[in-house]
C-alpha positions in Angstrom: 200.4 111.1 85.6 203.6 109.4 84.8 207.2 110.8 84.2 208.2 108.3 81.7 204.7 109.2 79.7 205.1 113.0 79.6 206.4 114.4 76.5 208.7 117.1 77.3 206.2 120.3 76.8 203.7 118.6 78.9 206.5 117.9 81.7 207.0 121.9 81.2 203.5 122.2 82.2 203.9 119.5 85.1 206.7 121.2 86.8 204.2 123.9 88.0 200.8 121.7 87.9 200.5 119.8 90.0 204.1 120.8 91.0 204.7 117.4 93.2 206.4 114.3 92.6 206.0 110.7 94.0 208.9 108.2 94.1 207.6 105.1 95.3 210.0 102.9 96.8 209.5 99.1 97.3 212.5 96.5 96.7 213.0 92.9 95.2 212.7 90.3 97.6 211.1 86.5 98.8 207.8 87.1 99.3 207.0 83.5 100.6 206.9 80.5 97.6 203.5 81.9 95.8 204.2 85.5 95.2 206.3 87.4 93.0 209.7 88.7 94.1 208.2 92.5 93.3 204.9 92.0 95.0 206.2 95.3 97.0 207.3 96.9 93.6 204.1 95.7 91.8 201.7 97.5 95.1 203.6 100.5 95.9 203.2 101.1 91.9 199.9 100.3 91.4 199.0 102.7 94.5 201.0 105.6 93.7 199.3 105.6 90.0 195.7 105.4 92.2 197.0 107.9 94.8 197.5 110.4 91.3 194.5 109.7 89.8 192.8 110.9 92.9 195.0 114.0 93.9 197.1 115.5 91.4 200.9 114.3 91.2 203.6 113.1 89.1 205.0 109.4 89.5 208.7 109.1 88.8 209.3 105.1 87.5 209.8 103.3 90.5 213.2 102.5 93.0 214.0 98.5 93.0 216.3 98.8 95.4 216.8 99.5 99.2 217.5 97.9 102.7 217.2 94.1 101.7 220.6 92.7 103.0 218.8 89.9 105.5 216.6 88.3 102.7 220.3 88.3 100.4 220.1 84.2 100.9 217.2 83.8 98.7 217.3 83.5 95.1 215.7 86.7 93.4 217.1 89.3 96.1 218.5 92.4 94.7 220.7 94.0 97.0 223.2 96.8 96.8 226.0 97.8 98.5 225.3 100.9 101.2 228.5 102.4 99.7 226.6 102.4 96.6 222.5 102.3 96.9 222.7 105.4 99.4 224.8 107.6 96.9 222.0 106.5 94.0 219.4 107.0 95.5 220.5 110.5 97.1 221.2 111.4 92.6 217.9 110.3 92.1 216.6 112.6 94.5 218.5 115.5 93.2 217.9 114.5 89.2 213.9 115.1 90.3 215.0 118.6 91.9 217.1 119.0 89.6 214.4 119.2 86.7 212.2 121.7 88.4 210.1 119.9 91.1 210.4 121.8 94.5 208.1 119.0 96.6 209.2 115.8 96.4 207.4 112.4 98.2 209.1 109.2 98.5 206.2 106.8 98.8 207.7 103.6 100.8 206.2 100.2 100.0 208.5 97.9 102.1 208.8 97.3 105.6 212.9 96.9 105.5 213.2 100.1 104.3 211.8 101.8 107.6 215.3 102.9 109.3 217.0 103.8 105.5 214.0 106.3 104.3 214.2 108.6 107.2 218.0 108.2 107.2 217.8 109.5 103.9 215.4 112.3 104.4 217.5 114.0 107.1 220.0 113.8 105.1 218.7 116.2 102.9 220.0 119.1 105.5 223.6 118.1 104.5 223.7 120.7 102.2 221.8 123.2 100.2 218.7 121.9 98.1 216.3 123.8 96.2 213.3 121.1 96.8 211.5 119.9 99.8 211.7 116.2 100.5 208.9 114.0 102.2 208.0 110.8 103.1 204.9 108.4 103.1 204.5 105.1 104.3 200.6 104.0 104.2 201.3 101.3 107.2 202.6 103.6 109.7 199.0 105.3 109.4 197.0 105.1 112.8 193.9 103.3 111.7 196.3 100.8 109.8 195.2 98.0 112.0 191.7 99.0 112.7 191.0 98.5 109.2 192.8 95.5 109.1 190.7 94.2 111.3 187.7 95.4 109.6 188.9 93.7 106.1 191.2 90.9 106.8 189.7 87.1 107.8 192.9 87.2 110.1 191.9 90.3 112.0 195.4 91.9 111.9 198.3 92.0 109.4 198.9 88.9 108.3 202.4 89.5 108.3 205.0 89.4 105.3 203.8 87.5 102.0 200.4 87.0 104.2 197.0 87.2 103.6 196.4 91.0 102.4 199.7 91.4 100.7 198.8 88.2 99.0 195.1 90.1 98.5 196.7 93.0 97.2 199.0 91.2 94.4 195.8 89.1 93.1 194.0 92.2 92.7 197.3 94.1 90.3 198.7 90.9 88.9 196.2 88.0 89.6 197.9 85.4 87.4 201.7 86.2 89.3 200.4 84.9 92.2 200.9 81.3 92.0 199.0 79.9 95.5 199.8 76.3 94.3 202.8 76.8 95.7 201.9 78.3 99.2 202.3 75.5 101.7 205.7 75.2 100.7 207.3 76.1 103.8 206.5 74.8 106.5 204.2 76.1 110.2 207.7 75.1 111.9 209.1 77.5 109.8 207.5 80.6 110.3 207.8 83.2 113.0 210.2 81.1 115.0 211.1 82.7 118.9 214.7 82.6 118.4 215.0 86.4 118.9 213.4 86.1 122.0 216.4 84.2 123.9 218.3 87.8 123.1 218.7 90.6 125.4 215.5 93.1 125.1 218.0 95.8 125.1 220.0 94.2 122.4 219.9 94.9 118.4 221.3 93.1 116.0 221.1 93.3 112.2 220.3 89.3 111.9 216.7 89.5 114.1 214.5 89.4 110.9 216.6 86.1 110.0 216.4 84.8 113.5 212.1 86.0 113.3 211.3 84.3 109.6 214.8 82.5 107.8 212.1 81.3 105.0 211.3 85.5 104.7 207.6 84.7 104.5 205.2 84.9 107.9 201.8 84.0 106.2 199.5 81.9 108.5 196.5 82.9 106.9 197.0 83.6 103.5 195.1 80.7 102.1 191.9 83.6 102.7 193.5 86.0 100.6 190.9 87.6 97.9 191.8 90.1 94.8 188.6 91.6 96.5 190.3 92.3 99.8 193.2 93.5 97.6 191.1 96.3 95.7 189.8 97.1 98.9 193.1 97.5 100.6 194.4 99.2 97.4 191.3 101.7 97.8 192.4 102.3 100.9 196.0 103.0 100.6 195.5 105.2 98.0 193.1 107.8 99.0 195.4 107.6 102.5 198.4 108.5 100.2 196.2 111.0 98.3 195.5 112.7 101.3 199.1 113.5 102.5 200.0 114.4 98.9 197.1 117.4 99.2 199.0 118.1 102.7 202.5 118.4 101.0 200.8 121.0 98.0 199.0 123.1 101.0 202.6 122.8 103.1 204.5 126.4 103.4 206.2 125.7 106.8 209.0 122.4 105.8 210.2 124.9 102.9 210.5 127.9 104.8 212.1 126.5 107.9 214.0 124.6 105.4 215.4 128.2 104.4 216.0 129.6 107.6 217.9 126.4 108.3 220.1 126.8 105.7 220.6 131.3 106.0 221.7 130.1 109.6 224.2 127.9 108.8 225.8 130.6 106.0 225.9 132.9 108.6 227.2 130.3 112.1 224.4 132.3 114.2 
């Protein structure tokens, strides 16, 4: 069920049953020439709604925004300020608490936000909250590339705006995807080995500009199928499901969570 379709008895109702709710988190971004600049919006959307339909949950309207500063040179990037996306995202949060829910997932769709998620979860220990927060991120599951391999012509991930992200935006918007214009950058563009003349040891916020300046790493997504898509989707979903029954059936984060916080009152 979504939020923004609840009346405000059945949100009563929703508070207790099924008691948890999703925020799925994606971001607006280049995706490559031929796909949409919320293809990770559009997915994270589409799966969280699937993820619901198949475990109980409700989906609060999506986050636009996160950790998107090295795409900020292509038209279509929304990007915010730390100074202020941390802050909103942290109200968001609490507004979801604040209106009764005591488990709360954040459901991540892109890869940039990998370092700002967990940043923001432990966060959460800052102060006093009355929820439980959790996060999800369907790619970091273990048989990820296993199944990849099982579904994709590519055999792997086919990297950012590639063949199964491309599969999964024709099978939620099919006519957004516009392939016409997929050759549009160029092989010499695309996954260039500049990073690798760095330091191993070194980090630097510029080595996704150095890895794909064109922010697209597609070198198969000419194979890309809205049937792949539905079966990726399938896939995702019934993953997310599954740590969404987890959360409902978890005791231990909230109770440590409490102990956490009596210890701090008391310095011991």
């Amino acid at each position: 069920m979504r939020w923004e379709e609840l009346t405000s008895l059945e949100f009563k109702k929703a508070v207790k049953n099924p008691g948890v709710c999703i925020l799925p988190m994606g971001i607006i971004e280049r995706h490559g020439s031929h796909l949409p600049v919320g293809t990770d919006m559009i997915n994270v959307i589409a799966t969280c709604n699937r993820a619901a339909e198949l475990e109980p949950a409700v989906v609060f309207p999506p986050f636009y925004f996160g950790q998107i500063y090295e795409a900020k040179h292509h038209p279509g990037t929304i990007m915010l300020q730390p100074e202020l996306l941390i802050p909103l995202l942290l109200n968001v949060i609490d507004e979801i608490g604040r209106n009764g829910f005591k488990k709360i997932i954040i459901v991540n769709g892109h890869g940039g936000n990998h370092a700002l998620i967990p940043f923001i979860s432990q966060s959460m220990l800052s102060r006093e909250r009355e929820y439980t927060l959790y996060h999800y991120d369907y790619y970091n599951e273990p048989e990820f590339k296993p199944y990849m391999k099982e579904i994709a012509d590519s055999k792997t991930f086919d990297g950012h705006g590639g063949e199964m992200e491309t599969s999964h935006t024709m099978a939620n918007e099919p006519s957004w995807v516009k392939m016409k214009y997929e050759g549009d950058v160029k092989r010499s563009q695309i996954r260039l080995g500049r990073w690798k003349k760095i330091p191993k040891e070194t980090s630097s916020p510029i080595w996704w500009y150095a890895y794909a300046p064109e922010h697209y790493e597609g070198l198969q997504t000419r194979k890309a199928t809205a049937e792949k898509g539905r079966k990726f989707q399938e896939w995702c979903a019934k993953k997310t499901a599954t740590f969404i029954k987890a959360v409902k059936k978890d005791k231990i984060a909230p109770k440590l969570t409490k102990e956490f916080y009596k210890r701090c009152k008391s310095k011991n």
